[in-house]
Each structure stands twice: as structure tokens, then as C-alpha cells.
C-alpha positions as a Markdown table, in Angstrom:
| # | Residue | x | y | z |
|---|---|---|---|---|
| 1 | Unk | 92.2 | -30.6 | 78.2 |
| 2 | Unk | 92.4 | -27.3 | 76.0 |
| 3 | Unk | 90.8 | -26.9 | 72.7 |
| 4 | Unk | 93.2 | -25.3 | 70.4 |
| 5 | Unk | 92.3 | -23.4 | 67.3 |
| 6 | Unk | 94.2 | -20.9 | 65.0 |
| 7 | Unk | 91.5 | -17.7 | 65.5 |
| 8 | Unk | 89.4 | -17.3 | 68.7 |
| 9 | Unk | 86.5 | -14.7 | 67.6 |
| 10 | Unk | 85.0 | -12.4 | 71.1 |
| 11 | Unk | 81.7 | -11.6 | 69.7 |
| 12 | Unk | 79.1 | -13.1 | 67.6 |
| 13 | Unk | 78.0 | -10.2 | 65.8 |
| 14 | Unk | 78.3 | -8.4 | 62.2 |
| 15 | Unk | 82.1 | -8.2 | 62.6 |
| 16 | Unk | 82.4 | -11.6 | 64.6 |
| 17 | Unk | 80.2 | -13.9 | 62.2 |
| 18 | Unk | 81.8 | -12.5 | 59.3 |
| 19 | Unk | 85.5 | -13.3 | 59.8 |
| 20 | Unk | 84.3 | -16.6 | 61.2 |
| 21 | Unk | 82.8 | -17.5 | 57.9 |
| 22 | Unk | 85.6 | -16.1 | 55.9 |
| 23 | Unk | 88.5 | -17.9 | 58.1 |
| 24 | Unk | 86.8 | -21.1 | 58.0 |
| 25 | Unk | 86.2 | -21.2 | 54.2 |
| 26 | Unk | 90.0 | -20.8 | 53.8 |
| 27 | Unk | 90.6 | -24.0 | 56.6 |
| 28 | Unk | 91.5 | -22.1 | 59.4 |
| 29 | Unk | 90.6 | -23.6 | 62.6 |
| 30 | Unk | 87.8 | -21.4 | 64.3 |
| 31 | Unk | 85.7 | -21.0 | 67.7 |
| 32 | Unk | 83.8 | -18.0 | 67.8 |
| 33 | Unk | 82.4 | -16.9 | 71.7 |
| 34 | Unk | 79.8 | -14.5 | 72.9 |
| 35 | Unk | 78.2 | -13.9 | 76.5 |
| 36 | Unk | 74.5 | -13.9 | 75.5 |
| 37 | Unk | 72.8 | -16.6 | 74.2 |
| 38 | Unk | 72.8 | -16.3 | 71.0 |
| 39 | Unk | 74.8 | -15.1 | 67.8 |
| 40 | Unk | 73.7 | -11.9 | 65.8 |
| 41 | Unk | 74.9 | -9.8 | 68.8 |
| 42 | Unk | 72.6 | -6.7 | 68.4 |
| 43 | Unk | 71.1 | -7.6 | 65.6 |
| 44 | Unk | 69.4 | -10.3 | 66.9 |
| 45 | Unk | 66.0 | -11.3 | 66.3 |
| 46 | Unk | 63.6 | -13.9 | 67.0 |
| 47 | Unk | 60.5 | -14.1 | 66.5 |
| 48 | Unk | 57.7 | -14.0 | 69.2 |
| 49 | Unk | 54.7 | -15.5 | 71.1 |
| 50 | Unk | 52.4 | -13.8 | 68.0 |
| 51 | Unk | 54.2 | -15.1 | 66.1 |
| 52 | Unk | 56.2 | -11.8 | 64.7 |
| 53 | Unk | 59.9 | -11.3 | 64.0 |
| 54 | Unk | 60.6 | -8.4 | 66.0 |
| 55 | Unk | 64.1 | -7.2 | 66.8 |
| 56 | Unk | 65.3 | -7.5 | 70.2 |
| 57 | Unk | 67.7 | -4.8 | 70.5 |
| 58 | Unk | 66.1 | -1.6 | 68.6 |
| 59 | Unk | 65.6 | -1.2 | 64.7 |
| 60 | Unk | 67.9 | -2.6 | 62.7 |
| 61 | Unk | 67.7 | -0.9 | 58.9 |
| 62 | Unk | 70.2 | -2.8 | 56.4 |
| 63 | Unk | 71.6 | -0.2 | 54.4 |
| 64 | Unk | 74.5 | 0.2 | 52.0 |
| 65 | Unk | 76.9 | 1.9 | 49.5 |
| 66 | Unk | 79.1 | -1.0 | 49.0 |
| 67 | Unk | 78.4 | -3.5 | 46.5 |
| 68 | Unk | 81.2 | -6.1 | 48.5 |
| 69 | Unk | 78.9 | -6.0 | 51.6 |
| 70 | Unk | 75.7 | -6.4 | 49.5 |
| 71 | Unk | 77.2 | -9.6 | 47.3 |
| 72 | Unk | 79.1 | -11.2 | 50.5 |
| 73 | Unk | 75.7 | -11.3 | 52.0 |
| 74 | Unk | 73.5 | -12.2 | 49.5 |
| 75 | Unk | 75.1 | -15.4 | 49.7 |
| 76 | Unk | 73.7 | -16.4 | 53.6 |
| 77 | Unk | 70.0 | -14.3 | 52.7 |
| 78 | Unk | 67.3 | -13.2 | 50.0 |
| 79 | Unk | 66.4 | -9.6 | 50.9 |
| 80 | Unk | 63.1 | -7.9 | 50.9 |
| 81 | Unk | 62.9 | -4.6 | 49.4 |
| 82 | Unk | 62.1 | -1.7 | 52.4 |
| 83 | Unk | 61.4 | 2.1 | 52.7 |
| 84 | Unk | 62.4 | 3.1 | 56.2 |
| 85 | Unk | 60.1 | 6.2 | 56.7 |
| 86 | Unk | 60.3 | 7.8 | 60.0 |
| 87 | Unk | 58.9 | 11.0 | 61.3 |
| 88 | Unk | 59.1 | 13.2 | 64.6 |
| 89 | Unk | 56.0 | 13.6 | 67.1 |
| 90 | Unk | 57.0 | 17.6 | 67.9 |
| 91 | Unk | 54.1 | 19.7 | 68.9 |
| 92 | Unk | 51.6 | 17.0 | 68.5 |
| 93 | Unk | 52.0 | 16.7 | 64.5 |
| 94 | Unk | 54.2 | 14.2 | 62.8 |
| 95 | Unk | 57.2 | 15.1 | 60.7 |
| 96 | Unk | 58.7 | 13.9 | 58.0 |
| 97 | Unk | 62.5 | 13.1 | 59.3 |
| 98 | Unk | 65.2 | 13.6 | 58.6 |
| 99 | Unk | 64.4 | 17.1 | 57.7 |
| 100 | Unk | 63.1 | 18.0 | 53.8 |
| 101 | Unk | 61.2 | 20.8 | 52.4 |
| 102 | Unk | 58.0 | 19.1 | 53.3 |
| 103 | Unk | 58.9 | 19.4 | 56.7 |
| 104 | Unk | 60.2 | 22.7 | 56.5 |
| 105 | Unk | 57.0 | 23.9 | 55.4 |
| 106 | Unk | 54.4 | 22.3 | 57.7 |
| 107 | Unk | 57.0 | 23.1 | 60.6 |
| 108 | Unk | 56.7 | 27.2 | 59.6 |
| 109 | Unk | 53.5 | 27.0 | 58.0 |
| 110 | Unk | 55.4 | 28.4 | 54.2 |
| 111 | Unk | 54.8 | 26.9 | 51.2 |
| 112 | Unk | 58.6 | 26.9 | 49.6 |
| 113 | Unk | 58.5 | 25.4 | 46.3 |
| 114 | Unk | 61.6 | 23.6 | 44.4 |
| 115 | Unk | 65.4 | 23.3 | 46.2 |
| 116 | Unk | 66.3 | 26.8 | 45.0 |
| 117 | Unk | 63.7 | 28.5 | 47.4 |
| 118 | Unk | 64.3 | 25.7 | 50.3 |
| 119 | Unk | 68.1 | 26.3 | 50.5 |
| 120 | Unk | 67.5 | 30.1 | 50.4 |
| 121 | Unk | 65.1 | 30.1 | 53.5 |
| 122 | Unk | 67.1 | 27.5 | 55.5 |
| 123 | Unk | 70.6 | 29.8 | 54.5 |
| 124 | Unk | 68.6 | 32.8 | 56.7 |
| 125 | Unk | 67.6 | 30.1 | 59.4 |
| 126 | Unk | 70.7 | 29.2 | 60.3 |
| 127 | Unk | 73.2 | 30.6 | 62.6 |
| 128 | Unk | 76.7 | 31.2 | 60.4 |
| 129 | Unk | 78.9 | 29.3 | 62.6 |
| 130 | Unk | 82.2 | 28.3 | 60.4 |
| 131 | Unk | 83.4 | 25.8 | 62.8 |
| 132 | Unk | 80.8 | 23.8 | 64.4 |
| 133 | Unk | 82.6 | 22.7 | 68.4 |
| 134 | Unk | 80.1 | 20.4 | 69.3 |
| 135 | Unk | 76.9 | 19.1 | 68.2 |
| 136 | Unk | 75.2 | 21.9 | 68.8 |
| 137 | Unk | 77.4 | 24.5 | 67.3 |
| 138 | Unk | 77.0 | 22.1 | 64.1 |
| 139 | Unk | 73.4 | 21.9 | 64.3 |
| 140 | Unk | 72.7 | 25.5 | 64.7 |
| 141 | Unk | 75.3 | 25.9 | 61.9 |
| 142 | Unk | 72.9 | 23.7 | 59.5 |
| 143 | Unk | 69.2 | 23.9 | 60.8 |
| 144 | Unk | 68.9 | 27.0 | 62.7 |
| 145 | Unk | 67.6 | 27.2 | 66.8 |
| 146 | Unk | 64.2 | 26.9 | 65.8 |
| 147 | Unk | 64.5 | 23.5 | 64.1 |
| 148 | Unk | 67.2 | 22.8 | 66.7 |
| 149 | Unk | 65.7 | 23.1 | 70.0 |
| 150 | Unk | 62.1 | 21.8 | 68.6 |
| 151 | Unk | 63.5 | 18.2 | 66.4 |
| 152 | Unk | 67.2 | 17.7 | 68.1 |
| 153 | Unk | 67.9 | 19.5 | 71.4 |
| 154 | Unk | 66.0 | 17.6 | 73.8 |
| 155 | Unk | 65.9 | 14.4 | 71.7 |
| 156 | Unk | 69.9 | 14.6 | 71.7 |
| 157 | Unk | 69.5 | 15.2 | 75.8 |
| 158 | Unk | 67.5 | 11.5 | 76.5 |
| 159 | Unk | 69.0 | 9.9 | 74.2 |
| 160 | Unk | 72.9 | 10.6 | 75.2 |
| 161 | Unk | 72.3 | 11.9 | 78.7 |
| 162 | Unk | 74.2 | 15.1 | 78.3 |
| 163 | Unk | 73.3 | 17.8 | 76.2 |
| 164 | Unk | 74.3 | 18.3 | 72.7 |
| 165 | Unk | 76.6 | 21.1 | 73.3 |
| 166 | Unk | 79.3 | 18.3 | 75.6 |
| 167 | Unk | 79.0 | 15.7 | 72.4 |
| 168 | Unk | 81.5 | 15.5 | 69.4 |
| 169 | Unk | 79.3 | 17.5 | 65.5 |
| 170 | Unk | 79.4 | 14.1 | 64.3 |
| 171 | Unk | 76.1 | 13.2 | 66.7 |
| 172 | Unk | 74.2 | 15.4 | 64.5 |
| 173 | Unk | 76.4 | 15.3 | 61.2 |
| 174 | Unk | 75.1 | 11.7 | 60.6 |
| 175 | Unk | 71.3 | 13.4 | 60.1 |
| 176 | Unk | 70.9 | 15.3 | 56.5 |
| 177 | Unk | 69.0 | 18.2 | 55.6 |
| 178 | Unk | 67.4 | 17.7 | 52.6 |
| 179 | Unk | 66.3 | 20.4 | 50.5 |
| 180 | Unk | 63.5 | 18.4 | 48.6 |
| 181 | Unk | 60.7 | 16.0 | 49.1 |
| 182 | Unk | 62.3 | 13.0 | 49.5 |
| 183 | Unk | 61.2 | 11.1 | 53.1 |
| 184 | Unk | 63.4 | 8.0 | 53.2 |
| 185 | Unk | 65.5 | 7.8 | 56.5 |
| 186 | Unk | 68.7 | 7.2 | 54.3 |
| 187 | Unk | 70.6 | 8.0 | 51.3 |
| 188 | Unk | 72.2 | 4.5 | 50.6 |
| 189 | Unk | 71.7 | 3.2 | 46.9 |
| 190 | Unk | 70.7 | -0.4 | 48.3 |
| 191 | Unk | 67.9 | -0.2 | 51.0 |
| 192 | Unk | 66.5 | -3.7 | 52.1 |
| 193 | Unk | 66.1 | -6.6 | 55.1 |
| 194 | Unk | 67.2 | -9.7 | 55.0 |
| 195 | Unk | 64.2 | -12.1 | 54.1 |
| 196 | Unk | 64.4 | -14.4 | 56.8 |
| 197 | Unk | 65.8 | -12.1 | 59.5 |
| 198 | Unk | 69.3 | -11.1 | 60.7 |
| 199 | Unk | 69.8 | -14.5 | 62.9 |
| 200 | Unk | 68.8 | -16.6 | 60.1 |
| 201 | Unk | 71.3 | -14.5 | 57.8 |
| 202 | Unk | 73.9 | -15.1 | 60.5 |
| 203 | Unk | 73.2 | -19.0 | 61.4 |
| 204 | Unk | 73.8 | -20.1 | 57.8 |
| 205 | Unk | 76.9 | -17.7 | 58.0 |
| 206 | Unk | 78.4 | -20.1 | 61.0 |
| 207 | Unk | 77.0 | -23.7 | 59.5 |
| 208 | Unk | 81.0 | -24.8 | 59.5 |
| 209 | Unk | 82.3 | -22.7 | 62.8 |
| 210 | Unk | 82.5 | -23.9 | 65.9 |
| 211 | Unk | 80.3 | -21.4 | 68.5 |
| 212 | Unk | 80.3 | -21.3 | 72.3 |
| 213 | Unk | 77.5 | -19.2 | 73.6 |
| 214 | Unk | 76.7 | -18.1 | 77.4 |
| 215 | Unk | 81.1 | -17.9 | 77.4 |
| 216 | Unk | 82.1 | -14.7 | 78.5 |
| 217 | Unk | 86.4 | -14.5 | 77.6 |
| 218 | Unk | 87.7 | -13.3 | 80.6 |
| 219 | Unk | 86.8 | -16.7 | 82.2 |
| 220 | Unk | 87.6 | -19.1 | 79.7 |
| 221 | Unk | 90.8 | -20.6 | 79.9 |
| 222 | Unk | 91.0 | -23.6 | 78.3 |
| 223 | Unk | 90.7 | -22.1 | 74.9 |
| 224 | Unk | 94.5 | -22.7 | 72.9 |
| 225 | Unk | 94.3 | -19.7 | 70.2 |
| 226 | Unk | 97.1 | -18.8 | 68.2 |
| 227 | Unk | 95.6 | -15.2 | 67.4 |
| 228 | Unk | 92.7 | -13.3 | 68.9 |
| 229 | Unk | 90.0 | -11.0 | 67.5 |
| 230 | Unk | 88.1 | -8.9 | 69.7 |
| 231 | Unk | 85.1 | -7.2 | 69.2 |
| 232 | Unk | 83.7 | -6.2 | 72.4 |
| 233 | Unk | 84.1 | -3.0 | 74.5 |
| 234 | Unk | 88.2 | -2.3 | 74.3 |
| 235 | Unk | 88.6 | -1.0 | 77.9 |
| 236 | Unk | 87.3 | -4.1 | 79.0 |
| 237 | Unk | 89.8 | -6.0 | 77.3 |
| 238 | Unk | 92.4 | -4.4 | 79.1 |
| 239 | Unk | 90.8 | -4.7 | 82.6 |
| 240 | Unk | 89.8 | -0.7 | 82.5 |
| 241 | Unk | 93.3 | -0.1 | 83.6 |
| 242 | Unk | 92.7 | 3.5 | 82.5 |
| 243 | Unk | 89.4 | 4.0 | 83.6 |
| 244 | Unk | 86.1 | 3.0 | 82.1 |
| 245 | Unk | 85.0 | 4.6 | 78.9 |
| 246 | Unk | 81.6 | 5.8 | 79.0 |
| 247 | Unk | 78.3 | 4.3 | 76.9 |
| 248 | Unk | 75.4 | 4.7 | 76.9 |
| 249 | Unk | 72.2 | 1.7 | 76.8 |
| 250 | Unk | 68.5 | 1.2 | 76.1 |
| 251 | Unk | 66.1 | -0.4 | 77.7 |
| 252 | Unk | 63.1 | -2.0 | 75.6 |
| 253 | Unk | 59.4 | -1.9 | 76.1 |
| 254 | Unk | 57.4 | -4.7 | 74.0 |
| 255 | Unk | 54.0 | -4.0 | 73.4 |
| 256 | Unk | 51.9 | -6.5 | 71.3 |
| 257 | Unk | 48.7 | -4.9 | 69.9 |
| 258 | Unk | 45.7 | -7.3 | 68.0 |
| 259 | Unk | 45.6 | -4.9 | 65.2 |
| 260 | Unk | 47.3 | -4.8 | 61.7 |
| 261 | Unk | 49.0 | -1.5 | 62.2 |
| 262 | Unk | 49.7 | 1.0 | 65.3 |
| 263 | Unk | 51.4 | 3.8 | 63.8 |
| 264 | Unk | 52.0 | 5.2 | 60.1 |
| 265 | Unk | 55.6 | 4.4 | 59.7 |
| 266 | Unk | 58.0 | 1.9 | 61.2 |
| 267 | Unk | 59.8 | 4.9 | 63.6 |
| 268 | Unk | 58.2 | 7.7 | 65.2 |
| 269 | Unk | 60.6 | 9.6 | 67.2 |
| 270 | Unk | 60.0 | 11.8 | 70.3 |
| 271 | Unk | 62.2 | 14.5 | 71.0 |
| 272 | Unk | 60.1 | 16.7 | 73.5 |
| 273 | Unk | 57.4 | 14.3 | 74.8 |
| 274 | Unk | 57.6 | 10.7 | 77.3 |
| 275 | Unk | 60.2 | 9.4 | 78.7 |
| 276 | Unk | 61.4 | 7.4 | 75.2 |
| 277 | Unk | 63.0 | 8.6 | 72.0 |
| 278 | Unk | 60.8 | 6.9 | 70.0 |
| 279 | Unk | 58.3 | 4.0 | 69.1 |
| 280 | Unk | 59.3 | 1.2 | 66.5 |
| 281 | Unk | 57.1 | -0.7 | 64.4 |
| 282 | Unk | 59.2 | -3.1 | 62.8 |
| 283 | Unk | 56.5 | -4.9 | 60.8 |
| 284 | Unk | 56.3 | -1.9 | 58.4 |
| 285 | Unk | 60.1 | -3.5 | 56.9 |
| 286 | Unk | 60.0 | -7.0 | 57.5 |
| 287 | Unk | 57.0 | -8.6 | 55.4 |
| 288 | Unk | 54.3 | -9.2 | 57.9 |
| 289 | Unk | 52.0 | -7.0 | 56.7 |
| 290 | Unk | 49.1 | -9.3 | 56.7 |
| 291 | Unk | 49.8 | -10.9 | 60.3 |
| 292 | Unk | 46.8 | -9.6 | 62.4 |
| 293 | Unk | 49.1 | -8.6 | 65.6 |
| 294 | Unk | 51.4 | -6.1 | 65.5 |
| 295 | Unk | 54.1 | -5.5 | 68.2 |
| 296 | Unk | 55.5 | -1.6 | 69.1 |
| 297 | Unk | 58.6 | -1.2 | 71.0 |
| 298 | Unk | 59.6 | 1.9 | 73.6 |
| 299 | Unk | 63.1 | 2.7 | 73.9 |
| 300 | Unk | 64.4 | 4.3 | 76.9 |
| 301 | Unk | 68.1 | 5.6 | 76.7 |
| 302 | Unk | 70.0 | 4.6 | 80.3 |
| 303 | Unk | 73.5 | 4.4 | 81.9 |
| 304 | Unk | 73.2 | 0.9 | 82.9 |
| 305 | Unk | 73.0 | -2.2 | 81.0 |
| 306 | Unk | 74.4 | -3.5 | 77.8 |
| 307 | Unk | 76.6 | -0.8 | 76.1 |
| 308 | Unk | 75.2 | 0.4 | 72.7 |
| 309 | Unk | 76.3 | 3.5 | 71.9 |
| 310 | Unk | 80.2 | 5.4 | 72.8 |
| 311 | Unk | 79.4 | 8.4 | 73.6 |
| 312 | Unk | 81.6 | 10.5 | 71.1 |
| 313 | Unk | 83.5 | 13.7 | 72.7 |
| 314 | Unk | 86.8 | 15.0 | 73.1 |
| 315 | Unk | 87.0 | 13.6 | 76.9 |
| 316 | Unk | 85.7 | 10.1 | 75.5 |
| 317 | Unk | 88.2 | 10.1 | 72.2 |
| 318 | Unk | 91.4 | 10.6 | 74.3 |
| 319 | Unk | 90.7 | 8.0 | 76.7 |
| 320 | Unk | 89.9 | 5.6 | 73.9 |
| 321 | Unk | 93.3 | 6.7 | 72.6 |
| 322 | Unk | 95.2 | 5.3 | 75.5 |
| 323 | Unk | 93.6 | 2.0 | 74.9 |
| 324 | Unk | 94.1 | 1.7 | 71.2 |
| 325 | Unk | 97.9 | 2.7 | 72.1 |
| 326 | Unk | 97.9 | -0.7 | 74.3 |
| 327 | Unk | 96.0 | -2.4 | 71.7 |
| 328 | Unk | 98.9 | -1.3 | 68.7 |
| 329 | Unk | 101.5 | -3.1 | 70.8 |
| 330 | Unk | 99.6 | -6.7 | 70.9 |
| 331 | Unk | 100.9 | -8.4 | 67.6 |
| 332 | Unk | 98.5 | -11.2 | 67.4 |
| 333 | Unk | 95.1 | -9.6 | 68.3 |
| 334 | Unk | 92.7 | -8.0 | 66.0 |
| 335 | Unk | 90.2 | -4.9 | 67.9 |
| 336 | Unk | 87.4 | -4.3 | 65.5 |
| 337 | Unk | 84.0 | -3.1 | 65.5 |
| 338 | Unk | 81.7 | -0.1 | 67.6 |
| 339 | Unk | 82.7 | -1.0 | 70.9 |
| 340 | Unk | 86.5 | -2.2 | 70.3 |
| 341 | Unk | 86.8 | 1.1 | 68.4 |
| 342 | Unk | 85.2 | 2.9 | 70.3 |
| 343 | Unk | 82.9 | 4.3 | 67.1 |
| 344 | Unk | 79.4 | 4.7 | 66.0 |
| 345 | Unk | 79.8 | 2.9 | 62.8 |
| 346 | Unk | 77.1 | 1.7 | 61.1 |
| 347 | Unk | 76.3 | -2.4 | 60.2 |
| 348 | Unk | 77.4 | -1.9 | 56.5 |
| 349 | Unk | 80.7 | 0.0 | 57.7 |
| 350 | Unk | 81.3 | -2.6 | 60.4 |
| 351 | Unk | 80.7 | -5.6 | 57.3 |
| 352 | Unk | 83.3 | -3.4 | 55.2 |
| 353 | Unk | 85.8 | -3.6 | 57.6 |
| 354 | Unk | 85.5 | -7.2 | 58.9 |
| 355 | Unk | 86.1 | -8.1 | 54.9 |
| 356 | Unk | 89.1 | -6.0 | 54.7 |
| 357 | Unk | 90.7 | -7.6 | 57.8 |
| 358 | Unk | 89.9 | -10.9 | 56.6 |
| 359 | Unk | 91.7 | -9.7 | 53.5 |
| 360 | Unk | 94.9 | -7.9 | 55.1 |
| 361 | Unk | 94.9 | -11.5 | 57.3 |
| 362 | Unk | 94.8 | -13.7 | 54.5 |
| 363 | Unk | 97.3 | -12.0 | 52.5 |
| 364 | Unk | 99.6 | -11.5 | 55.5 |
């Protein structure tokens, strides 16, 4: 016998837990599915044998501009204040990163002093290139080659598998150059992690919604739904009728350690050295300070495995194009988050947008 509902979320993560919640509280009938085993999608964590809460898919840093993100999920958590500090292991010193003036100056050995005198030297570092093709071009155009090929080029390489001059400026627009001191990884106004964890945050969420795990959509047919919402990879959705769109994965290395601390900040990235992009040290963020383990994780970009991250180029963006033309006919199904967009957004911008749906659905 088929269960019938009036929304059948694909995908129990940011954009998938959100409009559950939201549709349920206004009596809509609701069964949310996802293929792994549990919700959060990848911003899952658990915590481990030692006892630590440790994210299962790579760092997860809650950030945001948007005070309708911040208050819609301050009701499902308490959040611990956190500084994400993260530098770059380049010539066997540590960086400050993204780049500031006190990176600039251990990098060329200067001592610049105040914004005036930063934005002058970096203006004669880098190369005048009005419009930037590729993410290259663009960071040439900002940082100059030197601070290029030593913090970006071969960083961009492992972690996209192509080099930087075949992907889209917006790889490299997302990363600042700042001309002061300041070290934070981000600019956004409200920096913090949910107290108890993102699947905590996300189980009180779905208290009222019905959820099937281990259900992958293409084999599950005795779901009734009046009106879809997908937020897995789009080509799948339409059977890859015009080829598959490219992404690109991680694989994750857990290492637990009997110490308090492994490394000074919670990321150290890698552009030139190992096989990985970078070591994470989550317990720097999440409020474990005093636990006497610690637990580091590798990541190791790959072409196999779960997809993370579209791989943003021209190719890429027109052949996403054909499927969002497919995906504009289809009345009664909602496309929505990084994969079904094909788009690198960010967990604040993918909350944003799950709350306007929910809005343009209830008023509709």
C-alpha cells in the first residue's frame, strides 16, 4: 500500500531539514528521504570512540550575514561562540590565511605598516589583468604570481583536479585579500557552532517529520507525493540524459592523538606539500578543549565517491543549463541546494534559500 503525503523532501540536509520543519509546522503532510544513514547530509557529525564530536565530512564553520538564518536556527540550538583561524604550511612556515598584511610581510620578509602601505605594495604585485577568464587570470589580477603559484596554484590543482586556469574566477573570488591584521577565515558579522553539534541542531528540527533513511528515490515507489523537492545532484534526477556533470570528492583520514592539541589552529592548509589540502582540528571550535584526545583529519580531493564540490567552468555551467531547462518545465518539483544547482553555495546561503521557498510555497 502507498504512503501518500503532500511534500516528499530528496535529501536530509541544510536545505532538506529546513523545509521539512517549515512544512510540517504549517500541517502539511511530510516524508523527508536520504540514502545514507542518517540526516544532516554533509554536515553530519557524531561523535567518536574518544569520545569527541568530530565532523564526518570535512569542517563545517557556521557563518552568517542574515539575521533570518541566525533566529530560525536558534530555535533547534544554543551556539558557541568560534574564531576559525586557519593558516597555510608553504615553505615550511605557517601563514596566516586568507592573506593580510601579516602575511604579506613574513611571506617577503617587509615590514609594511598600516592599509595605506599594504595596498600600495600588493597594487605593484599584481599583474593588471582587467578581466580576470579564469581563476587564474583573477588571482594573478589580485595577489600577484608570487603569492599565486606559492598559497593557490598547486593547492587549486589537488583540490579540483585541473588547474586553476580551466576553473570559473569565482574559485578564487570566494578568498579575500586583506589589507590589515585581521586573521579570521571569514568576514560574516555572526561567527559560531551550534552547541550540541549540527545533527543534534537537525534532529530537534525533524521531531514532527516523518524520515526514511538508507532510501535512495530512484527506487522507491510506493511513496504517493503531491509535489516533490529535490536536493540531490540535478543530472541524476533526470537519468544523466545529457551526460554526467562533473564533481569533485574527498576522502577522509581520521587520526586520534592522546594529546590536548596537534596543531595551532583548527585548519592548516597544504598547497605544495602531501598528498592532502589540509589538516582539520575541529576541537579548536567545538568546546572540547579540555578532553585529553584530540582527533586530526587528512582530506584527500578524488574523482570518485560522494560528490562535494561542482566543479565551476564554462564547460560545467552550460551543461547544468540543459538540466535546469528540463527542470523549469516540471511544475510541481522544487531543485534546490549545491548539487541540484549545481553551485558552491555556502550552508548560510543554502538556509537563505530553503526559507524563501518555503515562503514563495506557502504564499502560493
Amino acid at each position: 500500500m502507498q504512503e501518500k503525503c503532500d511534500y516528499l523532501i530528496v535529501g536530509a540536509g541544510f536545505a532538506g531539514c529546513i523545509l521539512a520543519e517549515r512544512l510540517t509546522s504549517i500541517g502539511k503532510k511530510v516524508i523527508l528521504i536520504d540514502k545514507r544513514d542518517h540526516v544532516g547530509g554533509n554536515c553530519f557529525d557524531f561523535t567518536n570512540p574518544k569520545g569527541l564530536l568530530v565532523h564526518k565530512y570535512g569542517p563545517h564553520y557556521f557563518r552568517t550575514d542574515s539575521d533570518q538564518v541566525k533566529d530560525y536556527l536558534s530555535k533547534f540550538t544554543e551556539w558557541i561562540p568560534a574564531e576559525y583561524i586557519v593558516k597555510a604550511f608553504v615553505n615550511g612556515k605557517l601563514y596566516p590565511l586568507p592573506i593580510n598584511r601579516d602575511t604579506i610581510n613574513q611571506f617577503f620578509n617587509i615590514n609594511l605598516q598600516g592599509e595605506e602601505e599594504a595596498k600600495y605594495f600588493m597594487e605593484k604585485k599584481r599583474e593588471k589583468i582587467e578581466n580576470p577568464k579564469n581563476a587564474e587570470e583573477f588571482a594573478l589580477s589580485v595577489f600577484g604570481r608570487e603569492i599565486y603559484e606559492a598559497f593557490f596554484k598547486n593547492y587549486t590543482k589537488k583540490h579540483w583536479g585541473i588547474d586553476a586556469r580551466d576553473l570559473a574566477p569565482s574559485v578564487v573570488a570566494r578568498i579575500p585579500l586583506r589589507h590589515n591584521t585581521n586573521n579570521k577565515y571569514v568576514n560574516e558579522k555572526f561567527q559560531a557552532m551550534p552547541k550540541e553539534g549540527y545533527t543534534k541542531m537537525f534532529e530537534k528540527m525533524l521531531k514532527n517529520t516523518k524520515v526514511l533513511l538508507n532510501t535512495d528515490f530512484k527506487k522507491t515507489n510506493e511513496i504517493d507525493y503531491k509535489r516533490l523537492i529535490f536536493t540531490g545532484p540535478i543530472d541524476e534526477f533526470f537519468d544523466y540524459k545529457f551526460g554526467k556533470l562533473p564533481y569533485r570528492s574527498v576522502k577522509f583520514n581520521f587520526i586520534d592523538l592522546k594529546q590536548k592539541n596537534h596543531q595551532p589552529s583548527v585548519q592548516i592548509n597544504y598547497p605544495n606539500d602531501f598528498d592532502f589540502t589540509r589538516k582539520v582540528e575541529i576541537k579548536h571550535v567545538t568546546g572540547q578543549k579540555e578532553h585529553d584526545f584530540t582527533t586530526v583529519v587528512e582530506e584527500f580531493p578524488c574523482d570518485e565517491g560522494d560528490p562535494f564540490y561542482p566543479i565551476p567552468n564554462e564547460k560545467n555551467e552550460e551543461l547544468y543549463k540543459k538540466y535546469k531547462e528540463e527542470a523549469d518545465k516540471l511544475a510541481n518539483v522544487f531543485f534546490i541546494g549545491r548539487m541540484a544547482e549545481y553551485k558552491y553555495l555556502n550552508m548560510d546561503h543554502v538556509a537563505k534559500k530553503a526559507l524563501e521557498l518555503f515562503d514563495k510555497i506557502k504564499n502560493d
